[in-house]
C-alpha positions as semicolon CSV with decimal commas, in nm:
position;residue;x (nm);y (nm);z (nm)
1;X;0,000;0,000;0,000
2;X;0,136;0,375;-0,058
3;X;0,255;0,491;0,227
4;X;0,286;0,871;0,070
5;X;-0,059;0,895;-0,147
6;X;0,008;1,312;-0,187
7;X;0,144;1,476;-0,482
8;X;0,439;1,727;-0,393
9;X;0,194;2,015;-0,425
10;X;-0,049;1,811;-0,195
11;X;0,234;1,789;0,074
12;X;0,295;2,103;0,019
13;X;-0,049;2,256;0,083
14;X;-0,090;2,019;0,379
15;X;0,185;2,200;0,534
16;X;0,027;2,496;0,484
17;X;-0,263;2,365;0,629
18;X;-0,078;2,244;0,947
19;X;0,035;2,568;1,016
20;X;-0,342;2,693;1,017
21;X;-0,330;2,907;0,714
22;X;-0,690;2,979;0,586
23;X;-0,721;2,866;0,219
24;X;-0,721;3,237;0,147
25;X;-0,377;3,280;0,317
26;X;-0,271;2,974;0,143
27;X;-0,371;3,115;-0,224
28;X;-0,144;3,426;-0,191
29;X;0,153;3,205;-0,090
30;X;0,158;2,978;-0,332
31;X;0,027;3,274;-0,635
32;X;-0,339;3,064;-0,728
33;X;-0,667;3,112;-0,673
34;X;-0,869;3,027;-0,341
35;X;-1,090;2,777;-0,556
36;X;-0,784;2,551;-0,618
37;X;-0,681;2,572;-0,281
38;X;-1,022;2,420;-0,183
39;X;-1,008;2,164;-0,482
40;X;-0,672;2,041;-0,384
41;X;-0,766;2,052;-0,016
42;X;-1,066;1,781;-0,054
43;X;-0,827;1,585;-0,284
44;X;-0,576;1,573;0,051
45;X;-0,891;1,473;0,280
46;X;-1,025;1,178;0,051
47;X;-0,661;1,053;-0,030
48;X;-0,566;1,034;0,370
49;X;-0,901;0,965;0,482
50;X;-0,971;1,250;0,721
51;X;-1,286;1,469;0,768
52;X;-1,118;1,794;0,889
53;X;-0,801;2,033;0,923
54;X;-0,709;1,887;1,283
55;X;-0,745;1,543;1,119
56;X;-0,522;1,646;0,828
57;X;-0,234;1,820;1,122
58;X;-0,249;1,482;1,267
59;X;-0,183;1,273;0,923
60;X;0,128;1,552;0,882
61;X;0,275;1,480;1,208
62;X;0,266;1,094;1,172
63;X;0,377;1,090;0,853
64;X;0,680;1,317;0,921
65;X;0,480;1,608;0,673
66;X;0,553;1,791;0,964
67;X;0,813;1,793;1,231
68;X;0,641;1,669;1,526
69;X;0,615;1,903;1,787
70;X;0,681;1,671;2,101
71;X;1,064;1,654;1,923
72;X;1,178;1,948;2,033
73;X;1,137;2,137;1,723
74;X;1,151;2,509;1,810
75;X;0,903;2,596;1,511
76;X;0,684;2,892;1,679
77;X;0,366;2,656;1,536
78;X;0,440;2,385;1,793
79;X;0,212;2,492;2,093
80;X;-0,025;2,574;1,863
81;X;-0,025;2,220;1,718
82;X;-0,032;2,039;2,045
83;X;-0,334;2,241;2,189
84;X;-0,502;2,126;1,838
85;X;-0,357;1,731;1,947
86;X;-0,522;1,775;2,314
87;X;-0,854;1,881;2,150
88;X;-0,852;1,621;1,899
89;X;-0,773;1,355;2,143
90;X;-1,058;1,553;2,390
91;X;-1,262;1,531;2,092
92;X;-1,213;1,226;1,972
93;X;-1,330;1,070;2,343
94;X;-1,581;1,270;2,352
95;X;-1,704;1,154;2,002
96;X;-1,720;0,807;2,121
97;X;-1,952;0,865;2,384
98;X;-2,148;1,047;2,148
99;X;-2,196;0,808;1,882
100;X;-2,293;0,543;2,169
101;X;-2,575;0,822;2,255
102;X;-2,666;0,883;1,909
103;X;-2,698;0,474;1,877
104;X;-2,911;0,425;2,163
105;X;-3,165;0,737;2,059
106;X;-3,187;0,598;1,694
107;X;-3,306;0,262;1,886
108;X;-3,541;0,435;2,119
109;X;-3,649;0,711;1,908
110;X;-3,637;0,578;1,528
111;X;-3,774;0,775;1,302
112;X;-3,757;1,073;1,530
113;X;-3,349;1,034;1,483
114;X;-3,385;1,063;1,085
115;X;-3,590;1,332;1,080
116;X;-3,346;1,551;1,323
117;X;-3,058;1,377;1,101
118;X;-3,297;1,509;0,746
119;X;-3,345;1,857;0,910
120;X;-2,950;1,881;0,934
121;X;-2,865;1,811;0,607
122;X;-3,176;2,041;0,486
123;X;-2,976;2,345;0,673
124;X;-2,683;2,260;0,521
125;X;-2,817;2,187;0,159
126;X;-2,980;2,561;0,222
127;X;-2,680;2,715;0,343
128;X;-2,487;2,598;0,021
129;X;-2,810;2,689;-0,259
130;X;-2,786;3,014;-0,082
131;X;-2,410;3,073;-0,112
132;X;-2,448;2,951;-0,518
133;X;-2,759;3,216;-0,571
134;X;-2,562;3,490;-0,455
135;X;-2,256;3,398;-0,694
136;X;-2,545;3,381;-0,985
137;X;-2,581;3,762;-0,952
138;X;-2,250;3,994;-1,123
139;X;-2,223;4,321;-1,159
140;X;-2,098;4,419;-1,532
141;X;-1,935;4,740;-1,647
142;X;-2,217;5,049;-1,636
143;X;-2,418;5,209;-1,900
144;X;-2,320;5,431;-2,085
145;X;-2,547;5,727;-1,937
146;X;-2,807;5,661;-1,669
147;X;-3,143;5,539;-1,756
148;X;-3,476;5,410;-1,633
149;X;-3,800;5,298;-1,755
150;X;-3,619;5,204;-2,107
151;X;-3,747;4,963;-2,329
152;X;-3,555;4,635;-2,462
153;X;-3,522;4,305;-2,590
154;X;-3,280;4,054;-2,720
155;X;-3,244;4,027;-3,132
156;X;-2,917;3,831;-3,281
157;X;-2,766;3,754;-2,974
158;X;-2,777;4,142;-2,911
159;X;-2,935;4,363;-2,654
160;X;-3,112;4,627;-2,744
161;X;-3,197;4,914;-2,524
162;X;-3,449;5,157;-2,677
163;X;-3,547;5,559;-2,490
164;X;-3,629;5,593;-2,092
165;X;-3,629;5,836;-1,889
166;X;-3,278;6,047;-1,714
167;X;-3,396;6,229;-1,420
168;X;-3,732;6,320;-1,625
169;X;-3,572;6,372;-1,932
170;X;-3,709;6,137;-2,187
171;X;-3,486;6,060;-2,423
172;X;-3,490;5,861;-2,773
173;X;-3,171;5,703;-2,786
174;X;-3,121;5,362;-2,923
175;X;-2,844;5,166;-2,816
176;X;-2,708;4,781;-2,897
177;X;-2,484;4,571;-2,671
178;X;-2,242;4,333;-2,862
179;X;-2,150;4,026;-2,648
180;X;-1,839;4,011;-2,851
181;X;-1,682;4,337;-2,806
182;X;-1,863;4,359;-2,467
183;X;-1,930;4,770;-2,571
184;X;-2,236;4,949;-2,624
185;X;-2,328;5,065;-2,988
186;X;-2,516;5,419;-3,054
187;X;-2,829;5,330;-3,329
188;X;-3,002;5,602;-3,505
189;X;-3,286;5,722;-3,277
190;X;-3,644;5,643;-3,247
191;X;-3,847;5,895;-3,403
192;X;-4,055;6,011;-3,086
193;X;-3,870;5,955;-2,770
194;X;-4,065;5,777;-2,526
195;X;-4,047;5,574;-2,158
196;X;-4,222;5,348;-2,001
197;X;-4,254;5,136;-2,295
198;X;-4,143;4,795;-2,334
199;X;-4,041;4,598;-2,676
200;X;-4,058;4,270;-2,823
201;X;-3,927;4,098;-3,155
202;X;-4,154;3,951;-3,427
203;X;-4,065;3,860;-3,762
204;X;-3,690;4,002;-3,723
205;X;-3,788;4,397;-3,639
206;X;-3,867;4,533;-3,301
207;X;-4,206;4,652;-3,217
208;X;-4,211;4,976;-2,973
209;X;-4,573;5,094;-2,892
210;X;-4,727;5,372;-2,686
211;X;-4,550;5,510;-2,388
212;X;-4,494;5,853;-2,274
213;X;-4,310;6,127;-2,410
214;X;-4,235;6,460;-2,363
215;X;-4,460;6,662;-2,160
216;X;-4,561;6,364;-1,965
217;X;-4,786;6,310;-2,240
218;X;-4,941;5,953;-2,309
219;X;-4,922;5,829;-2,695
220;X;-5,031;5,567;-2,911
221;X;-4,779;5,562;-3,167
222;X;-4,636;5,239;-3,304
223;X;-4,294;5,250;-3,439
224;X;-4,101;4,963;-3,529
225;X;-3,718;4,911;-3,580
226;X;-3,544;4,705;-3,850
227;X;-3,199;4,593;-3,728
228;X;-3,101;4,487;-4,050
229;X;-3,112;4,764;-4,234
230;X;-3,121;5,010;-3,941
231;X;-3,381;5,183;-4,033
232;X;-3,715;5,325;-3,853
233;X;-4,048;5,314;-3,942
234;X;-4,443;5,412;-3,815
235;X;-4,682;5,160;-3,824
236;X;-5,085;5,182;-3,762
237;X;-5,150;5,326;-3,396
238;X;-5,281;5,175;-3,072
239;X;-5,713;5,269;-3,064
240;X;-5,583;5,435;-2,731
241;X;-5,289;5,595;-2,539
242;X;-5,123;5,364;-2,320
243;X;-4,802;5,327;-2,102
244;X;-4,695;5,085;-1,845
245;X;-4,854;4,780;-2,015
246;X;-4,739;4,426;-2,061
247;X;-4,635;4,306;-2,376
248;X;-4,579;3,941;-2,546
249;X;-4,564;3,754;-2,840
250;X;-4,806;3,496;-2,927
251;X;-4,832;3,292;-3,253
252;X;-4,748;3,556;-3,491
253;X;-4,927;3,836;-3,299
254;X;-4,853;4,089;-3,085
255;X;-5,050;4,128;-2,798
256;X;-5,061;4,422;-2,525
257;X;-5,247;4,394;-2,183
258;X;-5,370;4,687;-1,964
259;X;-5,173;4,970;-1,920
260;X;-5,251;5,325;-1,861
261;X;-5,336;5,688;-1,970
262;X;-5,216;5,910;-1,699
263;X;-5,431;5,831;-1,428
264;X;-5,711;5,602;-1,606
265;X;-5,611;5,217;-1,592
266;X;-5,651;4,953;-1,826
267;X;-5,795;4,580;-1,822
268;X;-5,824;4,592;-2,209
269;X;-5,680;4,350;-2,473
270;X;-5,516;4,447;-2,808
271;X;-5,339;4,205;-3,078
272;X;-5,155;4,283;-3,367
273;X;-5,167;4,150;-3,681
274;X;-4,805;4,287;-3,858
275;X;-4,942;4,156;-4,205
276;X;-5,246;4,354;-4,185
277;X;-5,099;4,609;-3,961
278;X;-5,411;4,597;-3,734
279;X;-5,495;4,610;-3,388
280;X;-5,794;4,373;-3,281
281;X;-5,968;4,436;-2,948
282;X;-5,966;4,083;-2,753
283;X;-6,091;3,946;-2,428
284;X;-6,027;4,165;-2,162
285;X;-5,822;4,063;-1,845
286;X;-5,978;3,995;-1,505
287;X;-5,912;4,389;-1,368
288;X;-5,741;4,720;-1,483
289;X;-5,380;4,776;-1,404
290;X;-5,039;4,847;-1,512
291;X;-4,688;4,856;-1,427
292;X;-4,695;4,488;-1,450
293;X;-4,503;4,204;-1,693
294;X;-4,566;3,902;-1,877
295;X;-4,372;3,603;-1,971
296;X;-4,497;3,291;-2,167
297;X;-4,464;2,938;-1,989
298;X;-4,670;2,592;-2,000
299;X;-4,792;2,752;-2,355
300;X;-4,981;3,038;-2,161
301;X;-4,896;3,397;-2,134
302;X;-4,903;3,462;-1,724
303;X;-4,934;3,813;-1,632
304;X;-4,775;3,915;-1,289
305;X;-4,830;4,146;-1,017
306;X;-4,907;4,503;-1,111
307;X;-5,080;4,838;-0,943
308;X;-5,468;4,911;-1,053
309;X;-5,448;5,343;-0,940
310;X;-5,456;5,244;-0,545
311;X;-5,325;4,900;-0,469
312;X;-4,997;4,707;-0,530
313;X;-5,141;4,339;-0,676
314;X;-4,980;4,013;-0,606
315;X;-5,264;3,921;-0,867
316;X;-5,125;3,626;-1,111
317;X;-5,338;3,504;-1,403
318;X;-5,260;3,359;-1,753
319;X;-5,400;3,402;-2,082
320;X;-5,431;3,196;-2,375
321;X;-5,553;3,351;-2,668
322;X;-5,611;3,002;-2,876
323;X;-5,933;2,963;-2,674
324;X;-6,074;3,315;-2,819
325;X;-6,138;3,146;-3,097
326;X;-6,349;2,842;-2,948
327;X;-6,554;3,146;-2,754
328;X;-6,370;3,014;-2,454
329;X;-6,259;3,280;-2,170
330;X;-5,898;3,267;-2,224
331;X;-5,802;3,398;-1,819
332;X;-5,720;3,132;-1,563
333;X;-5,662;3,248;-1,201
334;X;-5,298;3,149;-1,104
335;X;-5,124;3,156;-0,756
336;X;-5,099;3,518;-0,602
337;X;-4,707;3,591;-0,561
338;X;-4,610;3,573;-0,214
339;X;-4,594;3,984;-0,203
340;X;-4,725;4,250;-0,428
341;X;-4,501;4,283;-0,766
342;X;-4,452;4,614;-0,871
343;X;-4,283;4,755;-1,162
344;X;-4,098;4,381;-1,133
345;X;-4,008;4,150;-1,485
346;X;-4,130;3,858;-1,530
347;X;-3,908;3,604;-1,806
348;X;-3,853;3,194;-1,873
349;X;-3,526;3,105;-1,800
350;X;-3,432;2,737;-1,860
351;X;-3,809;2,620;-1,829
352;X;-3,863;2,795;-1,508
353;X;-4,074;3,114;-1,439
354;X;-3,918;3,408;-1,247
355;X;-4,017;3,731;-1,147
356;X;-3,780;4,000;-1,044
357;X;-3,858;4,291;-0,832
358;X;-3,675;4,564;-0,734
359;X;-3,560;4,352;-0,302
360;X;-3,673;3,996;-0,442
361;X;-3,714;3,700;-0,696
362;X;-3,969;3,486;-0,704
363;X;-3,989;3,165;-0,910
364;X;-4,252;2,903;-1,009
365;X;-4,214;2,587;-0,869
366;X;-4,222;2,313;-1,170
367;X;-4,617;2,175;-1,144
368;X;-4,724;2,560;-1,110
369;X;-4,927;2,543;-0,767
370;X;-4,710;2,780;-0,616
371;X;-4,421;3,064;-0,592
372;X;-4,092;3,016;-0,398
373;X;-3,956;3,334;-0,238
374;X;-3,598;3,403;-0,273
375;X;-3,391;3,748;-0,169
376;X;-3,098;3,912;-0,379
377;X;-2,786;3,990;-0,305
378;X;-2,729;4,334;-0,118
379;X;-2,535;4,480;-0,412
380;X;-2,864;4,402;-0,630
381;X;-3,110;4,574;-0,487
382;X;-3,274;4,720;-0,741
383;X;-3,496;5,014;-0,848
384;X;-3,818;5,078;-1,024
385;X;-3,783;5,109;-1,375
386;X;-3,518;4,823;-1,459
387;X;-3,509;4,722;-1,811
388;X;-3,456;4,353;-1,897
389;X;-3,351;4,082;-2,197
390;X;-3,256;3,740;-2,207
391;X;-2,915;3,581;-2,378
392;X;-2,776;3,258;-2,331
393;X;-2,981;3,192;-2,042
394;X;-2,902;3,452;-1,850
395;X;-3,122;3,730;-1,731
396;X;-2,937;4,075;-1,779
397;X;-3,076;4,408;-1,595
398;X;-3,077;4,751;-1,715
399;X;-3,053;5,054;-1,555
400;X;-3,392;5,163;-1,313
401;X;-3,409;5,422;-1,026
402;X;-3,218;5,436;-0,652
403;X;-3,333;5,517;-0,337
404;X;-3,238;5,878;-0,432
405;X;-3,497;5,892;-0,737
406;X;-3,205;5,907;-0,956
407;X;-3,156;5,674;-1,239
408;X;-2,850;5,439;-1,268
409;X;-2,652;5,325;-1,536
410;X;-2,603;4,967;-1,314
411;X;-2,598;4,681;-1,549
412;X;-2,629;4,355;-1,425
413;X;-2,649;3,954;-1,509
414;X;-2,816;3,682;-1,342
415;X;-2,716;3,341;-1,411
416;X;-3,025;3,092;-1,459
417;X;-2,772;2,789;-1,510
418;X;-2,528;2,694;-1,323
419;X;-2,285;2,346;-1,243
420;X;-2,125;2,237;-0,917
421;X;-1,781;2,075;-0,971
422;X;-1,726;1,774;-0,718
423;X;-1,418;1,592;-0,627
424;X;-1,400;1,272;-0,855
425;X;-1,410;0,926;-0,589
426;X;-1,196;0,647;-0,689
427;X;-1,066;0,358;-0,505
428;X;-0,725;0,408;-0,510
């Protein structure tokens, strides 16, 4: 049998580890990263069979890793090292009277002892989902200007952010990311700058309609972008004025739910058809609101949260327009969000629903009977007004407004997918 199972670079970090350096300290000595340090460090623990760093001191000194500090060795770690050995050996009685307890409640208690053993490994299993959510969120390099209430979408693997609002300045700027060059790209403007508007692709040009523009003035405008000839053009208008709708995609139509003029609030329906360039009035939604999204999943469009002129709604319902057809109602009453949802996104990302407000996410568990609350990170806190798009799976936020009533230029990613590297077991 191999008496020496560590590489020299295993040795060497389980020196470093005897000396009780953290694997932070143990990165900067040795010039790599904190993540190899932990990879090689449960590579030492499987090899030598131990559980833990007092464990792994223990191995050293037996094994001659480490001078042993009973020899007279005047290294300045030795008292340190036999307080650990006292402990361990403290420890180590102590563990066998504990495991003769822990034996005789599993025979008295049963099935109470799993289901204290379960609850354990449920903290745990939290503890580490939570530490992997928060490395899902990263901060990216700022807009170019500050902006809130902008409208965008995803076309070619590029984002495009389109107008918003700077500090009540609404502006009609146009701007692409590139995911190669990573930069920002200035488009020619949209004829009539507007906010609170959102976007959406259909048959390769971007559809912007209604919002408000200058003069705090509602409008019904419908102008539509073609990125490949970058070019602008006006299509037939909304039959009314509306901001702060929701706005999806559907089957070759466009369709746009509630919304607002000013102070009056929407439960109407429109579709588009871009062949005929005509709106259609539909089936109207269960109540009037706005500043509220949609997102299509399970084949229905679900419409989230929202604000009707005096409440904040955790309302949640779906439509499906194929039923309009079969004179069917196409609303179906879904689970209420666990808070109200205002000015929040809702998007699909890898077959799950999410909806992201300014302090929270929520997401859809997978048979749909109910939401599952989940916090950001402090650094994402975000405000009202956030523009959103989708790319590879990832969820990337725009701009919005801080606690200051400023807008921001933050831009932001959230990472929908994600993989958790283990240590590879083998029986040698």
């Amino acid at each position: 049998m191999d008496n020496n199972p560590l590489s020299e670079r295993e040795r060497e970090i389980l020196q470093l580890v005897s000396q009780g350096k953290s694997n932070k300290q143990i990165a900067l000595d040795l010039f790599i990263s904190v993540n190899t340090v932990k990879v090689h460090v449960s590579n030492i623990y499987e090899k030598i069979g131990v559980a833990s760093r007092t464990e792994a001191t223990l191995y050293a000194i037996e094994n001659g890793i480490i001078p042993n500090p009973g020899s007279g060795s005047t290294d300045m770690l030795a008292p340190t090292i036999t307080t650990e050995l006292v402990k361990a050996q403290e420890r180590q009685r102590l563990t066998g009277l504990q495991l003769l307890m822990f034996l005789f409640i599993l025979l008295v208690l049963g099935s109470s002892g799993y289901f204290f053993i379960n609850r354990a490994l449920q903290t745990e299993e939290n503890n580490v989902l939570s530490e992997l959510n928060n490395n899902r969120w990263t901060s990216l390099d700022d807009l170019p200007t500050p902006t809130s209430f902008a409208a965008s979408t995803t076309y070619n693997a590029q984002i495009y952010l389109i107008g918003g609002s700077t500090d009540g300045k609404i502006n009609a700027t146009v701007r692409r990311f590139n995911f190669q060059t990573e930069q920002w790209e200035e488009l020619p403007d949209k004829p009539t700058p507007v906010s609170n508007v959102n976007a959406v692709v259909l048959g390769e040009k971007i559809y912007v309609p209604g919002g408000i523009t200058s003069g705090e003035n509602t409008i019904s405008v419908l102008e539509v972008y073609d990125p490949r000839n970058d070019t602008w053009s006006t299509k037939n208008s909304l039959p009314n004025p509306l901001s702060d709708y929701a706005l999806e995609v559907f089957e070759g139509k466009l369709y746009l739910f509630g919304g607002r003029n000013k102070d009056v609030y929407s439960d109407r329906v429109y579709s588009y058809d871009p062949v005929l360039d005509k709106w259609t009035e539909e089936a109207s939604i269960s109540q009037h609101r706005a500043y509220f999204d949609s997102a299509q999943w399970g084949g229905k469009i679900y419409l989230v949260g929202g604000f009707d002129g005096k409440n904040n709604l955790s309302l949640v319902e779906s439509y499906v327009p194929s039923r309009i057809g079969l004179g069917e109602n196409p609303v179906n009453q879904e689970p209420l969000l666990p808070e109200p949802a205002v000015s929040c996104k809702a998007e699909q990302l890898v077959d799950t629903l999410f909806v992201i407000c300014p302090s929270s996410m929520t997401k859809l568990s997978p048979d749909g009977s109910k939401w599952i609350l989940e916090t950001l990170p402090d650094s994402f806190l975000l405000g009202q007004g956030f523009a959103n798009a989708i790319f590879n799976n990832n969820l990337y936020i725009m701009g919005g407004i801080n606690s200051t009533g400023q807008a921001t230029s933050f831009f932001g990613k959230f990472q929908a997918l994600y993989s958790i590297v283990l240590p590879i077991l083998t029986n040698q």
